[in-house]
DRENDO-1510 file (C-alpha; in Angstrom, 1 decimal, always signed):
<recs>
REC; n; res; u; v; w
REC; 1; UNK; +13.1; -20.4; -1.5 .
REC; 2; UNK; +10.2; -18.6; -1.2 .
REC; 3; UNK; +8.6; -17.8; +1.9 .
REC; 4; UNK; +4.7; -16.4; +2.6 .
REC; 5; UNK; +3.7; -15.3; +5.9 .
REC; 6; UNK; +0.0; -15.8; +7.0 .
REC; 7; UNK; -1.7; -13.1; +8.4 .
REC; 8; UNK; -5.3; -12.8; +10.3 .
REC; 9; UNK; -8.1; -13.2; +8.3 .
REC; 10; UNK; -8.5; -10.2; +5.6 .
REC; 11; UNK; -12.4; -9.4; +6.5 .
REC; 12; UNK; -12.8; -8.7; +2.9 .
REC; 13; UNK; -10.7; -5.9; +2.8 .
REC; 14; UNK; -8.8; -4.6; -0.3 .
REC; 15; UNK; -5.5; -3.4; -0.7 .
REC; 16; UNK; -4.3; -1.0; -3.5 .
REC; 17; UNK; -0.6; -1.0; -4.6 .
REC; 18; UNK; +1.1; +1.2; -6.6 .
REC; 19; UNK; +4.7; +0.8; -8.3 .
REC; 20; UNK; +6.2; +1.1; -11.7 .
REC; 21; UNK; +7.6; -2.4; -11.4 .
REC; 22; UNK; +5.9; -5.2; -12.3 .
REC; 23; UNK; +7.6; -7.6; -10.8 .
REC; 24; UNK; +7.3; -5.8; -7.5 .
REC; 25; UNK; +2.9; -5.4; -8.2 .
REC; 26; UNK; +2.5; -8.9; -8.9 .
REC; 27; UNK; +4.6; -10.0; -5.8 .
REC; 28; UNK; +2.7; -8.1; -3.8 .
REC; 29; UNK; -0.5; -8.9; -5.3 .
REC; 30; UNK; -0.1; -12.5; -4.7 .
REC; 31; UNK; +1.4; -12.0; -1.2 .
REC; 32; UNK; -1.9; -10.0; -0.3 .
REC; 33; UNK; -4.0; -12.5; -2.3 .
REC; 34; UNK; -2.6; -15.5; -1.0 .
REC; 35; UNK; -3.5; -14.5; +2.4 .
REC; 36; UNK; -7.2; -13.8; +1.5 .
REC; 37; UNK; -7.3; -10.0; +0.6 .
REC; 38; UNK; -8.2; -8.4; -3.0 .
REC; 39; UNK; -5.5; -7.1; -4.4 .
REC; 40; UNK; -5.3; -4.4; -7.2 .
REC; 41; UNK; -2.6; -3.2; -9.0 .
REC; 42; UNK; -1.6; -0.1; -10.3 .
REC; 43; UNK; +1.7; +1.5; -12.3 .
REC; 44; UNK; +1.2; +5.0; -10.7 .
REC; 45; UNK; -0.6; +7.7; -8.6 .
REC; 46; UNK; -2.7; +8.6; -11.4 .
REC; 47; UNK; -4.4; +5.5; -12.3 .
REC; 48; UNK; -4.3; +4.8; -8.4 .
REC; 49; UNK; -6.6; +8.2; -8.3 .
REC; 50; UNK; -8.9; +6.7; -10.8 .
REC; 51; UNK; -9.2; +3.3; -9.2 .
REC; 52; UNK; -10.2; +5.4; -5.9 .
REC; 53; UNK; -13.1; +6.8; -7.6 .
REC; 54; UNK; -14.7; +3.6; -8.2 .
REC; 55; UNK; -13.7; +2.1; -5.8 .
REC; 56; UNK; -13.0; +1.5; -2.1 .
REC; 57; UNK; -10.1; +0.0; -0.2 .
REC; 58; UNK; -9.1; -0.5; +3.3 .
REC; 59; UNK; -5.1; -0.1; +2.6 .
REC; 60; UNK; -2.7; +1.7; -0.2 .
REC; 61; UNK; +0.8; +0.5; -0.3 .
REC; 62; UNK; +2.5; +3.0; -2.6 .
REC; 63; UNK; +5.9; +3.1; -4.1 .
REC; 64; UNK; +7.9; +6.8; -4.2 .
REC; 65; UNK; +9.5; +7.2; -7.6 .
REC; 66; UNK; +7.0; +6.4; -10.6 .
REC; 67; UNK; +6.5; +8.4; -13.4 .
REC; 68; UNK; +3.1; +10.7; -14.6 .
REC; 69; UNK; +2.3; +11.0; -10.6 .
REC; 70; UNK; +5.1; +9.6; -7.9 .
REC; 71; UNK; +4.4; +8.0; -4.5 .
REC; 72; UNK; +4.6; +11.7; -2.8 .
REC; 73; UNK; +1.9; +13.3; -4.7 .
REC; 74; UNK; -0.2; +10.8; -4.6 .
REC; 75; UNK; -0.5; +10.6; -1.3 .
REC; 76; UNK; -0.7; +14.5; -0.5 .
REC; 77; UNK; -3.7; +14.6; -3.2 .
REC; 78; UNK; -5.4; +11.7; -1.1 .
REC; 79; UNK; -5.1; +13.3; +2.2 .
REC; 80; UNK; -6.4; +16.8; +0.4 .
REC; 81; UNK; -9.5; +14.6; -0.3 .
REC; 82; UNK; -9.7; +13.5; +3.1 .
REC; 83; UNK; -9.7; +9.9; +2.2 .
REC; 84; UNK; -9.4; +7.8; +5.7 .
REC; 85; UNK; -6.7; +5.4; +4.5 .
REC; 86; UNK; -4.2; +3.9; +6.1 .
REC; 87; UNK; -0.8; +4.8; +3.6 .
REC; 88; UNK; +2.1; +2.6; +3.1 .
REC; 89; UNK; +5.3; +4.5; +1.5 .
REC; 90; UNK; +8.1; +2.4; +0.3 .
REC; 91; UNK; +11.0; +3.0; -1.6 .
REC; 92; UNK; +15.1; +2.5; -1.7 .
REC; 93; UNK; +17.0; +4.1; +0.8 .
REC; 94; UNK; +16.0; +6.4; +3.4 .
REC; 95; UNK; +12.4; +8.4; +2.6 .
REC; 96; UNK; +10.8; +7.2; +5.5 .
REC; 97; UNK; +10.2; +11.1; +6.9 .
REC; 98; UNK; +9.7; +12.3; +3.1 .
REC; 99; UNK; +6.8; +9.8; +3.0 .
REC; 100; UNK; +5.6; +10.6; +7.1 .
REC; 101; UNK; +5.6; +14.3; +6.6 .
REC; 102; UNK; +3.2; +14.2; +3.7 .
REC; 103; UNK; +0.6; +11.6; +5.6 .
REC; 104; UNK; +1.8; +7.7; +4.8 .
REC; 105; UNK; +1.1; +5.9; +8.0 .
REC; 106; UNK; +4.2; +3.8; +7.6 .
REC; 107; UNK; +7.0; +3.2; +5.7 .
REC; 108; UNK; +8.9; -0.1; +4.2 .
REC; 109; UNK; +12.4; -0.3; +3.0 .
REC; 110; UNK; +13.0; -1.7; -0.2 .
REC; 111; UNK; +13.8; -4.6; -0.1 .
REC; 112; UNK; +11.8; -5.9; +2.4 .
REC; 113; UNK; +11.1; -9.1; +4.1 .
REC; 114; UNK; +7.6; -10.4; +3.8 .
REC; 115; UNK; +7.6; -10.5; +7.6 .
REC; 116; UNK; +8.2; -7.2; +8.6 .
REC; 117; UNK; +5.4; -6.3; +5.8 .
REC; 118; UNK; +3.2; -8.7; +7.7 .
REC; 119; UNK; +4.0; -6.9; +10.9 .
REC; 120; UNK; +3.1; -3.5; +8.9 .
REC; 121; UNK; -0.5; -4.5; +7.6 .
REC; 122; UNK; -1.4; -6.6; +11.3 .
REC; 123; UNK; -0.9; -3.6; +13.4 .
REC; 124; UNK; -2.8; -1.2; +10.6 .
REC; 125; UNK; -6.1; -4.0; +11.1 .
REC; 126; UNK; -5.2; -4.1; +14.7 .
REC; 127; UNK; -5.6; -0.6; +15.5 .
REC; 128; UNK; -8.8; -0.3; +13.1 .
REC; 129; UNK; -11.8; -3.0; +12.9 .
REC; 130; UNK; -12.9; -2.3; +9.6 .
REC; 131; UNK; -11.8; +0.7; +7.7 .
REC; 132; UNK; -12.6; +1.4; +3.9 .
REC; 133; UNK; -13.5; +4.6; +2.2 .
</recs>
């Protein structure tokens, strides 16, 4: 059984996730899709750095271990480029103050419940009316 939450209305905002796994992009890519927002998809921080350039997104939801560029310097190299992002680090285990110390916003044990994701991204759009870089 599957279950999808529904959040507030996205306000055209655009989420970026990166993770190595496939199966864990497309699920959250049609989680965030299904509840109006544009996802994109990426396999690591590199390829998330190029997507960046282009383009401009009001959320990053990042995975830790990946290879050519993990979840950690990814986010370091963003915050050196003072990008105004709200950061989501998650990963297995306990790397919630790994990912805190070097500027993620939150953090989200794998594996998680749709729910407490949902609860993640409302208070981020809470706190913020509309923020993209």
């Amino acid at each position: 059984m599957v279950v999808i939450c529904f959040m507030p209305k996205s306000l055209h905002r655009k989420v970026l996730i990166v993770d190595d796994n496939e199966h864990i992009r497309n699920l959250l890519s049609d989680f965030f899709s299904f509840n109006g927002y544009e996802a994109i998809a990426v396999s690591n921080g590199r390829e998330a750095l190029g997507v960046l350039k282009d383009k401009s997104f009001s959320l990053i939801i990042t995975d830790l271990n990946m290879p050519v560029m993990d979840g950690i310097e990814l986010i370091i190299k963003i915050r050196n480029l003072n990008i105004p992002l709200p950061i989501i680090g998650m990963s297995f285990g306990d790397k919630e103050s790994k990912f805190l110390k070097v500027g993620a916003d939150y953090f989200l044990s794998k594996p998680f419940s749709f729910h407490h994701l949902e609860s993640i991204v409302s208070s981020i759009f809470s706190k913020v009316d509309i923020l993209t870089y």
